[in-house]
C-alpha positions in Angstrom: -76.0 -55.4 22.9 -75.9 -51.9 24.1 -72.7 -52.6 26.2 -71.5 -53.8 22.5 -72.5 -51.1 20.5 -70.9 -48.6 23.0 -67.5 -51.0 23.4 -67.3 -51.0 19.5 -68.3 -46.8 19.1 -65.6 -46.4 21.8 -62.6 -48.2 19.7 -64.0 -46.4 16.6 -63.0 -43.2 18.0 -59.8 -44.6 19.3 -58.9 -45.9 16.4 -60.0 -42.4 14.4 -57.8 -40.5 16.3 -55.0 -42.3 15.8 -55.2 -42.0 12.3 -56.0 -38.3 13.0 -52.6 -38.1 15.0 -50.4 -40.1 12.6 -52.0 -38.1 9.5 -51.4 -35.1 11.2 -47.5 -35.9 11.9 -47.2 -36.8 8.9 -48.7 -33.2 7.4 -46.5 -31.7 9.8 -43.0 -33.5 8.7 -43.9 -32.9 4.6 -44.7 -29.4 5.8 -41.2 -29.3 7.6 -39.2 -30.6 4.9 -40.9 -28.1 2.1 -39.9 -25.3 4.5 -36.5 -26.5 5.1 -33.5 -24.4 2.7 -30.4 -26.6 2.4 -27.9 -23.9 1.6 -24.1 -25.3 0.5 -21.4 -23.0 1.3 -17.5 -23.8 0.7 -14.3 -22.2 1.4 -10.8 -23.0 1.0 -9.5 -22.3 4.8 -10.2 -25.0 7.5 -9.0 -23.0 10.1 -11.1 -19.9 9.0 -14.3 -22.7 9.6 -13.5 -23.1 13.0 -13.6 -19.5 13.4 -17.0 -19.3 11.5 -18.5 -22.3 13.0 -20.2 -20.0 15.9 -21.3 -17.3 13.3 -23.0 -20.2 11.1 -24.7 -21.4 14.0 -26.4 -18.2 15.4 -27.2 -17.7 11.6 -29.3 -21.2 11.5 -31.0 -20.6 14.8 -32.1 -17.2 13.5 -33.5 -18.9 10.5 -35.4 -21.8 11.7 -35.4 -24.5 8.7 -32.2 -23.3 7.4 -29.2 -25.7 7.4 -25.8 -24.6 6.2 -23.8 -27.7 4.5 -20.2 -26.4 5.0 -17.0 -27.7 3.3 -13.5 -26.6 4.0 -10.1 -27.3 2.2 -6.6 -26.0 2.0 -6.4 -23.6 -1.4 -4.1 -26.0 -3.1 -7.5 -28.6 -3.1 -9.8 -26.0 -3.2 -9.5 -24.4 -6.1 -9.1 -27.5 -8.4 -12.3 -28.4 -6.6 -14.7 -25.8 -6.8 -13.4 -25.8 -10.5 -14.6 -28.9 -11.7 -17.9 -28.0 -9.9 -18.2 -24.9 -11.7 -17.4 -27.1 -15.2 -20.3 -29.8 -13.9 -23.0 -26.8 -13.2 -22.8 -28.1 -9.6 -21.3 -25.1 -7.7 -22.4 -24.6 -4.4 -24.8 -21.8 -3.6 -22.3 -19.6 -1.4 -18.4 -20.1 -2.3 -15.3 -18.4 -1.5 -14.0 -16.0 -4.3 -10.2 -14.6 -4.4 -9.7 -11.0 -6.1 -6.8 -12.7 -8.3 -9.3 -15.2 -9.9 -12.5 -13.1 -10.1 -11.7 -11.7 -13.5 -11.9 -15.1 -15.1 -14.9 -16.7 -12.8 -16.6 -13.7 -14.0 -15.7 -13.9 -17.9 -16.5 -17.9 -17.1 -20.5 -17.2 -16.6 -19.9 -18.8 -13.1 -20.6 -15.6 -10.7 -23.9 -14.1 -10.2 -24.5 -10.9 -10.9 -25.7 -9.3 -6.5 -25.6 -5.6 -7.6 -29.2 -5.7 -7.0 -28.8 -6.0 -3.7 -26.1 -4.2 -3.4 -27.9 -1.6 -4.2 -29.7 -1.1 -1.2 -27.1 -0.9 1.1 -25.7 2.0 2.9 -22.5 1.4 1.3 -20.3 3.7 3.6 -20.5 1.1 6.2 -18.3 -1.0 4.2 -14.9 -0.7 2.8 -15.0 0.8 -0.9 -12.0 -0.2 -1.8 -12.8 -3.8 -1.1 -15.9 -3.7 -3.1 -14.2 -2.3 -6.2 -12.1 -5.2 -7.3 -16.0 -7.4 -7.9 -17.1 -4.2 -9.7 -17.0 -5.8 -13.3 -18.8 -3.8 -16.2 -22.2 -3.2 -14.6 -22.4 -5.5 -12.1 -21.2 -6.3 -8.6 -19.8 -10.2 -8.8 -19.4 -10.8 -5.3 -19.1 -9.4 -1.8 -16.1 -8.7 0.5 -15.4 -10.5 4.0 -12.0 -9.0 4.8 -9.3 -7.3 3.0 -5.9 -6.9 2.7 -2.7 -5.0 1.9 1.1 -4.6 1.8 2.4 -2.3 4.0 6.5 -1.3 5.4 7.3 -3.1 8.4 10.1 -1.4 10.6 12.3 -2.7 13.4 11.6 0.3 16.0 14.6 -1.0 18.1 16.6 -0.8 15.1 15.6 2.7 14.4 16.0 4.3 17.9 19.4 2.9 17.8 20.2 4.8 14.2 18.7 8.0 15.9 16.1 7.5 12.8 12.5 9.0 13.1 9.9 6.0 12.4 8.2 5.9 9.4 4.8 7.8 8.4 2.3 8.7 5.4 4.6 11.6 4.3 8.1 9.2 3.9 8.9 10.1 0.5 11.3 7.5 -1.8 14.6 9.9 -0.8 13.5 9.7 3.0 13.5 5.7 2.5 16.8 5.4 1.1 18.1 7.8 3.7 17.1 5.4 6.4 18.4 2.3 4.3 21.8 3.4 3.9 21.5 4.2 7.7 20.2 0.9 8.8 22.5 -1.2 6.9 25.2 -2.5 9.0 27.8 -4.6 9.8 27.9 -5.1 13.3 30.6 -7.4 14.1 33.5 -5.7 11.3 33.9 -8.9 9.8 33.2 -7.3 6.0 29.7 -9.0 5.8 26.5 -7.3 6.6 24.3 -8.2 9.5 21.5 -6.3 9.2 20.3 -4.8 5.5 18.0 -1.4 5.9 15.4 -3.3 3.6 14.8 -7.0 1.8 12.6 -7.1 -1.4 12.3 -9.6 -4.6 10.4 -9.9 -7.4 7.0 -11.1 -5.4 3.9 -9.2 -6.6 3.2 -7.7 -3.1 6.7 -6.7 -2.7 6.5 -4.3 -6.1 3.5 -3.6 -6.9 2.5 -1.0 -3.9 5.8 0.9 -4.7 4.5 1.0 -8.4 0.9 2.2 -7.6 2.2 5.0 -5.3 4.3 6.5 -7.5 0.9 6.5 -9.6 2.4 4.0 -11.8 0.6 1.2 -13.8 1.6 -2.1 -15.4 -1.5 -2.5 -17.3 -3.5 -0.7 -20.4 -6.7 1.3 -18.9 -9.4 -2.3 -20.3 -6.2 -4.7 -18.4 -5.9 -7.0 -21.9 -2.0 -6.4 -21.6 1.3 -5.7 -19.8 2.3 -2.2 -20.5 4.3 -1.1 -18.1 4.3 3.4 -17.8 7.3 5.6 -16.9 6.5 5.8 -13.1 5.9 1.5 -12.8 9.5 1.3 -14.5 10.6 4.2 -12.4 10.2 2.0 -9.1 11.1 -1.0 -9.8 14.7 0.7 -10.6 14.4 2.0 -7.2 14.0 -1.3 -5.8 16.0 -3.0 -7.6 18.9 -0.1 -7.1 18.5 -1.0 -3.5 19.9 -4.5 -3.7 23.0 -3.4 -6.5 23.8 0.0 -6.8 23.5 0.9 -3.1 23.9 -2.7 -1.8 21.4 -1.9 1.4 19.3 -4.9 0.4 19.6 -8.1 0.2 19.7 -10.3 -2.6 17.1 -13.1 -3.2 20.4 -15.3 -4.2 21.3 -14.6 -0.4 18.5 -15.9 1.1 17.6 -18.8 0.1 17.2 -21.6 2.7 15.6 -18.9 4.5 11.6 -18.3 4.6 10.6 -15.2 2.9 8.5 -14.1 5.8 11.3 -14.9 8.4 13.6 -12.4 7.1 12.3 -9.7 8.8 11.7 -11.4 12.3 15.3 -12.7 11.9 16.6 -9.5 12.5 17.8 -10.0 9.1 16.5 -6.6 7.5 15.2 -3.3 9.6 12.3 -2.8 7.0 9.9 -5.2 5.0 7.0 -4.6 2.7 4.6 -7.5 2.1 0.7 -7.8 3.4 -0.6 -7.2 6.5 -1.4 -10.6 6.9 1.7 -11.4 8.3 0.8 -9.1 11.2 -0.2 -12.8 12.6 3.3 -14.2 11.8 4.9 -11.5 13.2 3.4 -11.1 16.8 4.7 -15.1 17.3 8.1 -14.9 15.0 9.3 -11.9 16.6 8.0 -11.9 19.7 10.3 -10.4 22.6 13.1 -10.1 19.9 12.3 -6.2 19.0 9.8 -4.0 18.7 8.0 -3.1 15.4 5.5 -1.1 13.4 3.8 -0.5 10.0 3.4 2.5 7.9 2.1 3.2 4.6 4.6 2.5 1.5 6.4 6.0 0.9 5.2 7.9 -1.7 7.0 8.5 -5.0 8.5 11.3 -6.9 6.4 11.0 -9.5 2.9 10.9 -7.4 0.8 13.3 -5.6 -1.7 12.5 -2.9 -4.7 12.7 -5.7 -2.3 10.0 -7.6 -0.8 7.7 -5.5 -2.9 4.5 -4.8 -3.0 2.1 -2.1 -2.5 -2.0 -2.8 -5.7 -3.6 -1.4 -7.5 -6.6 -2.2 -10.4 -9.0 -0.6 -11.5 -12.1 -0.1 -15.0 -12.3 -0.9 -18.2 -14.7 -1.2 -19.5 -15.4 -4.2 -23.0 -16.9 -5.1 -23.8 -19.5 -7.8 -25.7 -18.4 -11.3 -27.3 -21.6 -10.9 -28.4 -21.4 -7.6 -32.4 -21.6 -6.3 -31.6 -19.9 -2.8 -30.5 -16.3 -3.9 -32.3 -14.5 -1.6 -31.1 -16.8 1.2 -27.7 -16.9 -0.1 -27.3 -13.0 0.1 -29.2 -12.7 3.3 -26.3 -15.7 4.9 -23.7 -13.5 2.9 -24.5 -9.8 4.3 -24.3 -12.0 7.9 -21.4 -13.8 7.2 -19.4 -10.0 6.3 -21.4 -7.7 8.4 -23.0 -7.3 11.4 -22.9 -11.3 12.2 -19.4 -11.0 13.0 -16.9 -10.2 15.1 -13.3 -8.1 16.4 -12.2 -11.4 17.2 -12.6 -13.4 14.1 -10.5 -11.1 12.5 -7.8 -10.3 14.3 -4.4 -10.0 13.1 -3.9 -8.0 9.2 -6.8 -9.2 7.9 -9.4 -6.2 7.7 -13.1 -6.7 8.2 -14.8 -4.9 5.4 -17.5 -3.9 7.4 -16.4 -0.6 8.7 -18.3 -0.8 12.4 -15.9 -3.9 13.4 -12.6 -2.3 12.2 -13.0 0.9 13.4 -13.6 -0.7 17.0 -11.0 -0.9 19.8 -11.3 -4.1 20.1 -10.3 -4.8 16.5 -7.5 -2.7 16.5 -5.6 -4.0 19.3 -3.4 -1.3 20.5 -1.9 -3.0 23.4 -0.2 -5.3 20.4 2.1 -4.7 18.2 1.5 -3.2 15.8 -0.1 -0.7 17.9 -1.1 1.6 15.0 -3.2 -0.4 12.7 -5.1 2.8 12.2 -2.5 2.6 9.1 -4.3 0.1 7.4 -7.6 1.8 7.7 -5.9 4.9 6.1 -5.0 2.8 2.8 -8.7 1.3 2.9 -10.4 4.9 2.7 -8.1 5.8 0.1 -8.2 5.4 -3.3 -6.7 1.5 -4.0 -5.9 -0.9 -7.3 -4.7 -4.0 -8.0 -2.7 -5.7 -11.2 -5.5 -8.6 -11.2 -6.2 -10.0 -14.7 -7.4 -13.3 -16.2 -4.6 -15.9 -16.1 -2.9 -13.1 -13.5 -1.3 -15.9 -11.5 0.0 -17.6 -14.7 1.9 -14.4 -15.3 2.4 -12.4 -12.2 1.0 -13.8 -9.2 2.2 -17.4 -7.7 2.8 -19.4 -10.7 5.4 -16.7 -12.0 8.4 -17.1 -9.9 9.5 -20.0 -11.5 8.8 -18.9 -15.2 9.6 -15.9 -17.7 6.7 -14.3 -15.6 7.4 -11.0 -14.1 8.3 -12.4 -10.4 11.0 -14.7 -11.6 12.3 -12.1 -14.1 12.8 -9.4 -12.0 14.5 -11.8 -9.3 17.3 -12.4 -12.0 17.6 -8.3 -11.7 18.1 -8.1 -8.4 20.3 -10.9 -8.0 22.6 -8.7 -10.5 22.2 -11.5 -13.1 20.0 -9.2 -16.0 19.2 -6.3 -16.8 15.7 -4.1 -16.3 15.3 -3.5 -19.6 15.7 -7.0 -20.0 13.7 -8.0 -17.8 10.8 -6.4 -18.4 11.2 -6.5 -22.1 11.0 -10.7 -21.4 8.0 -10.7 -19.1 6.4 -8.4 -21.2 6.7 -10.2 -24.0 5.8 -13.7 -22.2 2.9 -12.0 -20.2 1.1 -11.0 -22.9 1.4 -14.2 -24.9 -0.3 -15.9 -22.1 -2.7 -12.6 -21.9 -3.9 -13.4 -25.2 -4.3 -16.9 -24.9 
């Protein structure tokens, strides 16, 4: 009996701690899952994710029950994506925000409002200039990764052999056209030119730095409509004087077939302004061809250094208004810009908005060309602007060079086929019909 008793005590306490164990698993997996934060994050660059793939990692393993649900796309998917998630209230908590379309997302409802945040950050560690394009009434709308802007490319080969001085911040517009008349040549006598001292079109990066330092505007001071001032119609006559008064650039008419961005490597032109992303374009296209640089657009007649703006704009992250993370979601954002990156996953034209990674050597690359990217730090401590409006793209931006928007129109005037006044009086007139709208 006692052999029993003691056999039967011995599986009841076998059996009790069993169900001790498996209860306590159990506690320990619901605990888990409470703890664990799901946070979706998408962006519209696949190759930019392979990039980010390390930073997201470190980011989870500093945050133990935090899993980042990624989802990349090219731009021409993304955007009609994340749009009919924004129109379902099923935006992901972290997205990718471009300075061209934050005017609408913002008028939309669909951006939350992180100047809270903000607020307690030493902001001189960070670009201002980048920040100021999510600055919308009182409120900061999102948060900037990297930045861009247009700068002049230059063939230095091109100028050592005109006996030209390069480029610098204190080219004026008369110092430009100098070198231009200088630079365009043709080499073999056969009556056709080989090499213009510039190539420009209607593009909104190719006009709208020359506009802003002359200390021009296109827009009224709230940006409802097109309203172009004295010193924005003042440069594009320059530019667009280049291609048929003093026939030193080319005309769109005589490039085509030919890849904007290729012009310049071609050996087609001497000088180029368009964004410094093509920095990355450039070290491959023209590689072992020439040599090159950047400098900072010249400044107009009509400008002084307190006047004249820089061109910049960012690509930013963005949070949902209907997201239940928004602490974690700013806490993965301020990684995902700032200290939780890295020289290298930025290299090229694209700035990093955290000022302690492009101000290193390693960022700036000077045993690359171009070996002066200090140039593009320059325009970001300066004073910049945009032409960014709802419905911008429609108008302006890359839906306008087919249209009666301002890129197509002024193409037509420096092909020699319309007037300025024409011109502008058309893409007015059509950009503030769809301005309205």
């Amino acid at each position: 009996v006692d052999s029993f008793l003691l056999n039967l005590k011995y599986k009841g306490e076998k059996m009790f701690q069993r169900i001790v164990i498996t209860f306590s698993f159990l506690f320990f997996v619901v605990l888990q899952s409470l703890s664990a934060q799901t946070l979706r994050y998408m962006m519209w660059d696949p190759s930019q994710l392979e990039i980010e793939k390390a930073t997201i990692a470190k980011f989870e393993s500093s945050n133990p029950g935090v899993k980042i649900e990624v989802n990349a796309m090219p731009p021409k998917e993304y955007w009609p994506r994340i749009s009919a998630l924004a129109a379902s209230g099923d935006l992901p908590d972290v997205f990718a925000m471009s300075s061209g379309y934050i005017q609408s997302w913002h008028a939309d409802g669909q951006l939350r409002n992180l100047k809270a945040y903000a607020d307690k950050l030493d902001m001189s560690k960070w670009f201002s200039g980048a920040m100021d394009v999510a600055r919308l009434g009182n409120g900061l709308y999102a948060f900037p990764q990297n930045w861009v802007a247009p700068v002049l490319f230059f063939n230095k080969d091109a100028f050592d052999e005109a006996g030209i001085q390069y480029p610098d911040s204190n080219w004026t517009w008369n110092d430009f056209l100098t070198a231009t008349v200088a630079l365009t040549k043709d080499k073999d006598n056969d009556g056709r030119i080989d090499q213009y001292g510039f190539w420009a079109y209607g593009r909104y990066a190719h006009i709208e730095p020359w506009v802003f330092r002359n200390g021009g505007n296109l827009l009224n001071a709230n940006r409802t409509s097109i309203v172009p001032d004295f010193r924005a119609i003042e440069a594009m006559k320059f530019l667009t004087d280049l291609a048929n008064l003093h026939q030193v650039a080319a005309k769109p008419q005589d490039m085509e077939g030919i890849r904007s961005k290729d012009v310049f490597p071609m050996g087609m032109t001497a000088m180029w302004v368009d964004g410094s992303w093509n920095i990355a374009h450039l070290r491959k296209a023209a590689k072992g061809k020439f040599r090159w640089g950047i400098s900072q657009i010249p400044m107009g007649p009509n400008a002084k250094p307190a006047t004249a703006k820089g061109y910049a704009w960012a690509d930013m992250l963005a949070v949902s208004p209907n997201t239940k993370n928004t602490d974690l979601a700013w806490k993965f954002i301020m990684y995902m810009t700032g200290s939780g990156r890295k020289a290298k996953d930025f290299l090229g034209g694209k700035v990093p908005a955290y000022r302690p990674i492009a101000e290193s050597n390693a960022w700036l690359e000077r045993d690359l060309q171009p070996s002066n990217k200090e140039v593009l730090l320059e325009i970001g401590s300066s004073t910049t602007t945009t032409s960014f409006t709802p419905k911008w793209s429609k108008w302006r931006g890359y839906a306008a060079s087919k249209s009666g928007g301002m890129n197509g129109e002024l193409d037509e005037v420096f092909n020699g086929r319309q007037s300025l006044r024409q011109a502008i009086d058309n893409f007015v007139e059509y950009g503030n019909k769809v301005l309205s709208k």
